[in-house]
N, C-alpha and C positions, 0 to 999 in steps of 0.2 A: 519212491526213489528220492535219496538225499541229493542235493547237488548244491554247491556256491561258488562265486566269484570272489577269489578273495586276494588281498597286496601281500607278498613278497617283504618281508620287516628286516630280517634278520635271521644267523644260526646261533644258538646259543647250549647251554647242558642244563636239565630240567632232572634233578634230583627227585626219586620215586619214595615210597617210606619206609623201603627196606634198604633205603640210604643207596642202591645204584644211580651212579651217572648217566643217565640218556642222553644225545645227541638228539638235537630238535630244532624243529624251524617253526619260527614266529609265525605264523598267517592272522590279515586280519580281513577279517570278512565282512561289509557290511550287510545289513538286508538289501534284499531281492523281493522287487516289484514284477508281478506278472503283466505285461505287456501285449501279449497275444497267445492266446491258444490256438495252436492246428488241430485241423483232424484228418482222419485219411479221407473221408464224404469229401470236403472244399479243397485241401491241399495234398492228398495221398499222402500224408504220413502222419505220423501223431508228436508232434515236439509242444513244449511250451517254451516263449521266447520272454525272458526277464533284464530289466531296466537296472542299470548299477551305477550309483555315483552320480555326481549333479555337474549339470555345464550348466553356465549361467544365461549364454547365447545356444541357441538352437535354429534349425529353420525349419519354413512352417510346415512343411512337410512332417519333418516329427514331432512338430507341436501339436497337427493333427492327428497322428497315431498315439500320443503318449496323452490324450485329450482328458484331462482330469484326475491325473496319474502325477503328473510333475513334468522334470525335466532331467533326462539321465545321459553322462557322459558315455556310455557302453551298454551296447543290446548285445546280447549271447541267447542262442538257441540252444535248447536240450532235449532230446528226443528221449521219449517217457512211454512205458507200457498201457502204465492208465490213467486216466482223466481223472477221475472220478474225487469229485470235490474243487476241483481249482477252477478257478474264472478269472477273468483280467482284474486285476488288482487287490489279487492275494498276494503276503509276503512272507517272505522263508528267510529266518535268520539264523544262527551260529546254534541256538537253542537246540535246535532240529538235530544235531549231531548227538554222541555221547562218547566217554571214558572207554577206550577200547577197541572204539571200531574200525575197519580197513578204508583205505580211501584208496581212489586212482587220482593222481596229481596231474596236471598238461599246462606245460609253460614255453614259451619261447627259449630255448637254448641260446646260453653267450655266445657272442662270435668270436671265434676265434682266430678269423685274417685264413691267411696264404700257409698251410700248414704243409707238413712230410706226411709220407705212411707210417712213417711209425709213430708219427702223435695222433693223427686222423685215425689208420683203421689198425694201430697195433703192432704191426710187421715186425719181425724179430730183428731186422738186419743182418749185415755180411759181419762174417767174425775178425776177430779184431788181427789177426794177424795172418799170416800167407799171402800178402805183399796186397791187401786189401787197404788203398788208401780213402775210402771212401763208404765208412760202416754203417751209415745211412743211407745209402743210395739203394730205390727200388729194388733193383734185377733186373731181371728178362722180362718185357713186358710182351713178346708175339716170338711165334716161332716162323718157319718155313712157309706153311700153308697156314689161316688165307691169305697172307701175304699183306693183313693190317692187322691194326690194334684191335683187339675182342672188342664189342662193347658190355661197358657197366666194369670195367676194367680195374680193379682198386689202386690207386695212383695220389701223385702227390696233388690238393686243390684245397678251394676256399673250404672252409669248418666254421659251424657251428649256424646260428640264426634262422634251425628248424624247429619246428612242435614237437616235444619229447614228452613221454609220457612214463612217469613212474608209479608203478604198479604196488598195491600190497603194503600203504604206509600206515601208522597206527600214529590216533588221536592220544595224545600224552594227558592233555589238561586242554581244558575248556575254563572262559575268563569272559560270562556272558557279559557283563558290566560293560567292560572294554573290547567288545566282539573280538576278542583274541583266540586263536587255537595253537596249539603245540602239536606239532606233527614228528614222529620219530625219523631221523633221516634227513636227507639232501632233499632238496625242490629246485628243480630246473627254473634255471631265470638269473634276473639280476636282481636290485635290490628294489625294492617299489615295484617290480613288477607287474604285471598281472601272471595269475595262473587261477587254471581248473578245477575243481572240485567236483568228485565225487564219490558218492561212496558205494562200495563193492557189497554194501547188502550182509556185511560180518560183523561179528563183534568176539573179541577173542582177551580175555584177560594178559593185562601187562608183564613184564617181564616179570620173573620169580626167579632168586637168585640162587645159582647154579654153586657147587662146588669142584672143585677140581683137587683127580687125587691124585697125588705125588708118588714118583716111582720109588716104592722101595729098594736101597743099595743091598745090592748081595755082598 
């Protein structure tokens, strides 16, 4: 199993060589120090937990756990099918990935404040005329019986400052030098963020440019 912790840069277009335009976001990813191994025997489950990034103050609590490792600003857990070869202080870097392959992304979503339903969950609105002064406002939110609001109700409230996960994104270019990766697509977050990595186990070749045929005029 591939997996990294990697910053949030940037969106920028990464031109392929049959000259298409890609939509892509910057991730940089540094190495990952292995920290602790579970297994299901001591902890009933099987994850490995890796060290990302340097604080320069620590306390001694994890300067005991992280004992001849360093000093890392972020611990992340990942639960993994097999073992088999990792010990505490192996390290997984950008190399591990390659040209093509699928990822699932996991970032903290922007907030978005005090939102309506129809920027939150979509809602079409009331149409714009038959004496409807107000083409945003919910509807009916309960009827007669039970005689309150449903719950899990879809309604106007706070948005956004969840874990969102995008599914299905493909590595454009890989930039081991500068532990940089090009991901096709939007990445949930803000800029610097953190977000998740990993990969879906696929490798599917890049885009190949399509033709479109024009309708012929009778």
């Amino acid at each position: 199993m591939k997996f990294a912790i990697a910053t949030k840069v940037n969106m920028t277009s990464h031109f392929l060589e049959n000259g298409i335009a890609v939509p892509v976001t910057i991730l940089k990813a540094s190495p990952l120090t292995v920290t602790q191994v579970k297994t299901k025997e001591k902890d009933q489950y099987q994850a490995i937990q890796v060290g990302y990034g340097k604080k320069k103050h620590i306390s001694k609590a994890q300067a005991g756990h992280f004992k001849g490792l360093g000093s890392f600003a972020n611990v992340k857990e990942f639960k993994v099918k097999y073992l088999t070869g990792i010990e505490v202080g192996h390290k997984f870097d950008i190399s591990d990935f390659q040209i093509g392959e699928i990822l699932h992304v996991t970032g903290i979503m922007k907030g978005r404040g005090f939102a309506g339903a129809i920027k939150r969950h979509g809602f079409h609105g009331m149409p714009a005329s038959h004496g409807h002064d107000k083409p945003r406002a919910v509807g009916s939110i309960g009827q007669r019986y039970p005689q309150h609001v449903r719950k899990g109700l879809r309604m106007a409230g706070r948005m956004g400052g969840l874990a969102v996960t995008v599914k299905n994104l493909q590595v454009i270019d890989i930039d081991v030098k500068r532990n940089l990766m090009a991901v096709k697509g939007a990445v949930p977050g803000h800029r610097n963020g953190l977000v998740e990595v990993v990969s879906a186990g696929k490798v599917k070749p890049l885009i190949v440019e399509t033709t479109v045929k024009k309708d012929k005029k009778k």
